[in-house]
C-alpha positions as YAML, in Angstrom:
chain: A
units: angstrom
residues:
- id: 1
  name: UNK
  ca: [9.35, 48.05, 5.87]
- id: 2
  name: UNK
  ca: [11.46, 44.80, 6.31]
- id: 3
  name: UNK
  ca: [10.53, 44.05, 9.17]
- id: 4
  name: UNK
  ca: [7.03, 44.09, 8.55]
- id: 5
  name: UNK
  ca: [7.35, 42.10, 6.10]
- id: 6
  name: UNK
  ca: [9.27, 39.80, 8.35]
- id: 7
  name: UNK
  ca: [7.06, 39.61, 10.91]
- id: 8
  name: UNK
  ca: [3.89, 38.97, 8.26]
- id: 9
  name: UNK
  ca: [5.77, 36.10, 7.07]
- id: 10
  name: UNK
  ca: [6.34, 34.88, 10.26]
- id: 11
  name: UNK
  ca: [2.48, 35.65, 11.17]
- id: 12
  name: UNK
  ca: [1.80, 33.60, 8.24]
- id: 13
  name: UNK
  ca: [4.80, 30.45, 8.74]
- id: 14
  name: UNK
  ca: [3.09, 30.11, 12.45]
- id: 15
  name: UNK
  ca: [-0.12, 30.47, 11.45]
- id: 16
  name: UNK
  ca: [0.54, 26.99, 8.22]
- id: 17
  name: UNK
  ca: [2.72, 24.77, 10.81]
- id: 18
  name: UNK
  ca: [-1.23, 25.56, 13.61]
- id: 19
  name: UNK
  ca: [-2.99, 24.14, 10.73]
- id: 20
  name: UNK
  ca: [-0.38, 21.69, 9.13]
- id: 21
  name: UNK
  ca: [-0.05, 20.19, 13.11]
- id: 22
  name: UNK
  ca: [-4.01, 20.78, 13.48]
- id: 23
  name: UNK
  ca: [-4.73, 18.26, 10.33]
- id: 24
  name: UNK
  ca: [-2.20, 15.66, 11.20]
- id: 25
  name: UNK
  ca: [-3.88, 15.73, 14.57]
- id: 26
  name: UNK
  ca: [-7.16, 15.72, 13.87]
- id: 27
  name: UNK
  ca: [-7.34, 13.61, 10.45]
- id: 28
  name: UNK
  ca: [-6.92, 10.31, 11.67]
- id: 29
  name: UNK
  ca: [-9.32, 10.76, 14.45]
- id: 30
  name: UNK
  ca: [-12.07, 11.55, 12.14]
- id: 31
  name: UNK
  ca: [-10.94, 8.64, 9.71]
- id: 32
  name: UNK
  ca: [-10.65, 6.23, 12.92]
- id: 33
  name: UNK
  ca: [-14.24, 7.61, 14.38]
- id: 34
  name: UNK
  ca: [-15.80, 6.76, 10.83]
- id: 35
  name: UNK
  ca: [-14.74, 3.67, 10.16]
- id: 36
  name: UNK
  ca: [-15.49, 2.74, 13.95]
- id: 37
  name: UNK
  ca: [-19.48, 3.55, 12.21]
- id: 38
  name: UNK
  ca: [-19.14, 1.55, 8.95]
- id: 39
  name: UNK
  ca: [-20.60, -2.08, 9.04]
- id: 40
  name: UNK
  ca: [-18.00, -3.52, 7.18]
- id: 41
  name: UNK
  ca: [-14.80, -1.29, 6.93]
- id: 42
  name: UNK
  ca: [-13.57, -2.84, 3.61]
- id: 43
  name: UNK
  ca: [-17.07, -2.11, 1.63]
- id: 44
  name: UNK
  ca: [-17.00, 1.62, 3.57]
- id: 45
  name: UNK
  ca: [-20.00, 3.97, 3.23]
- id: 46
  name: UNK
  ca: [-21.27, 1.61, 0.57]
- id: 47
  name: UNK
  ca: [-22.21, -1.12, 3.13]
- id: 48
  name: UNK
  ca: [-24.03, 1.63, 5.63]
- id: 49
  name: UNK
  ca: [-23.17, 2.98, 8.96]
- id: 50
  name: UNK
  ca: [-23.91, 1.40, 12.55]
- id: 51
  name: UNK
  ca: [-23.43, 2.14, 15.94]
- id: 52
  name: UNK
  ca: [-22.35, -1.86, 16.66]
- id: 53
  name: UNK
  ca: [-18.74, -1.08, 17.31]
- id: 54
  name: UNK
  ca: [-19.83, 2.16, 19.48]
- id: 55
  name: UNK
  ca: [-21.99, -0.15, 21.38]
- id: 56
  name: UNK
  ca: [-19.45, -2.96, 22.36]
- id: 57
  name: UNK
  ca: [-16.60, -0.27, 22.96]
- id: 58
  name: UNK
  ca: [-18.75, 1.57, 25.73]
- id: 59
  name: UNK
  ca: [-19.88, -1.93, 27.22]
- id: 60
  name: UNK
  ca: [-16.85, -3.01, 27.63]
- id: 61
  name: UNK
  ca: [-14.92, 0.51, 28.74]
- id: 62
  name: UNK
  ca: [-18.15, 1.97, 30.64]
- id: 63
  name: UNK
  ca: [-15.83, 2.07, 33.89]
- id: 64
  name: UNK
  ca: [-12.77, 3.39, 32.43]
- id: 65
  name: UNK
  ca: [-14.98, 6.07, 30.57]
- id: 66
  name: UNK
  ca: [-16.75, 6.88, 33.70]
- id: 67
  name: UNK
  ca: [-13.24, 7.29, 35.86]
- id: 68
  name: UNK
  ca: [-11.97, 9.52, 32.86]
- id: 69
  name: UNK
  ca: [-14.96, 11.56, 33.03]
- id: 70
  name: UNK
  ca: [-15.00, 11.71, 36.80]
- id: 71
  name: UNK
  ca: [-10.82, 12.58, 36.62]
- id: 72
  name: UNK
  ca: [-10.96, 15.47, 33.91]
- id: 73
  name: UNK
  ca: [-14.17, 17.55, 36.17]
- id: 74
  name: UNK
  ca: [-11.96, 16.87, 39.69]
- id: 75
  name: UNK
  ca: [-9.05, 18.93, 37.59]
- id: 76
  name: UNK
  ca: [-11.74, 21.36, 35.77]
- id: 77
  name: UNK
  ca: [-13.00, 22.53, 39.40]
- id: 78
  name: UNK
  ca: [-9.52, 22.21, 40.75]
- id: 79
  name: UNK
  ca: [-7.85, 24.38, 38.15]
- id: 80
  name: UNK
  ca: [-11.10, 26.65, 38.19]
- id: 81
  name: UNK
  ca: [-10.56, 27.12, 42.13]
- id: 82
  name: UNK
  ca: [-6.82, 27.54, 41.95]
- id: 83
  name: UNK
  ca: [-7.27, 29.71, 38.63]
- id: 84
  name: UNK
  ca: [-9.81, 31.90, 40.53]
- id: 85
  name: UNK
  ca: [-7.56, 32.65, 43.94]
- id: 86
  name: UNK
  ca: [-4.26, 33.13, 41.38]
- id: 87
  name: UNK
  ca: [-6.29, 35.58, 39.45]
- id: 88
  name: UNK
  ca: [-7.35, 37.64, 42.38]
- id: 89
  name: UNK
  ca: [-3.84, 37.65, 43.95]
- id: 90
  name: UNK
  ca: [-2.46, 38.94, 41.11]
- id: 91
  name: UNK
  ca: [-5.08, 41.50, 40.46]
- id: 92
  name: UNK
  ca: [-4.23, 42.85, 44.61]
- id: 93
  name: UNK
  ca: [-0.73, 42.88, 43.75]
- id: 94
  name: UNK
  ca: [1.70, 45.79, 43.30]
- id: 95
  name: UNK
  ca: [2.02, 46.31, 39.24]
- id: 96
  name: UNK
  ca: [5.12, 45.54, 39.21]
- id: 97
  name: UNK
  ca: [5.41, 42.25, 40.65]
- id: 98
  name: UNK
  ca: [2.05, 41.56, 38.55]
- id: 99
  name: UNK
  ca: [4.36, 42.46, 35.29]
- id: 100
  name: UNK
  ca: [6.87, 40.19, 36.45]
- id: 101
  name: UNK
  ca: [4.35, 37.20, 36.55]
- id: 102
  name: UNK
  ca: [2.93, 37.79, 33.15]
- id: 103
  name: UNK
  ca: [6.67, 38.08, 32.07]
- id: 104
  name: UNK
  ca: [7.26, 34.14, 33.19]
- id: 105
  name: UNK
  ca: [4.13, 33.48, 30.97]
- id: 106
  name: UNK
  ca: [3.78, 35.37, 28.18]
- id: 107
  name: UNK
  ca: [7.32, 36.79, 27.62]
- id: 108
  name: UNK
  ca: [8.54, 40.30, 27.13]
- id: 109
  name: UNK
  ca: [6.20, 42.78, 25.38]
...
């Protein structure tokens, strides 16, 4: 029974800090993104919204946009590839080296 009730506190300690680290993430991306769309930041919603700032950010960053788009599908297809083969040799393994592998990743059962 007490360690039930442990582990359901645990469950429930991991599952606040996801959403505590989540929001402090996330929050001032959102805040950044919509006042990058206000016309005038210190009026806020009140003055309207525009997509000036959005404009003269990709004009001036269009290359360095394009090479991080370009970068992050090389290492998509790349880890898709790799991900693939890995996958398979694992699967035509013996079990037990297969258990050992998802050991190193996972941790013991």
């Amino acid at each position: 029974m007490a360690l039930a009730t442990t582990s359901r506190l645990l469950d429930r300690a991991a599952l606040g800090l996801t959403v505590a680290l989540a929001l402090f993430l996330s929050v001032p991306v959102v805040l950044s993104i919509l006042t990058g769309l206000m016309v005038n930041q210190f009026q806020g919603f009140s003055a309207g919204l525009s997509l000036r700032w959005v404009r003269e950010v990709v004009e001036q960053y269009h290359g360095a946009i394009l090479l991080s788009v370009w970068i992050a599908t090389l290492t998509v297809l790349i880890n898709l590839v790799l991900g693939t083969l890995l996958a398979h040799g694992l699967r035509r393994t013996r079990v037990s080296d297969a258990g050992r592998g998802r050991e190193a990743f996972r941790g013991r059962d």
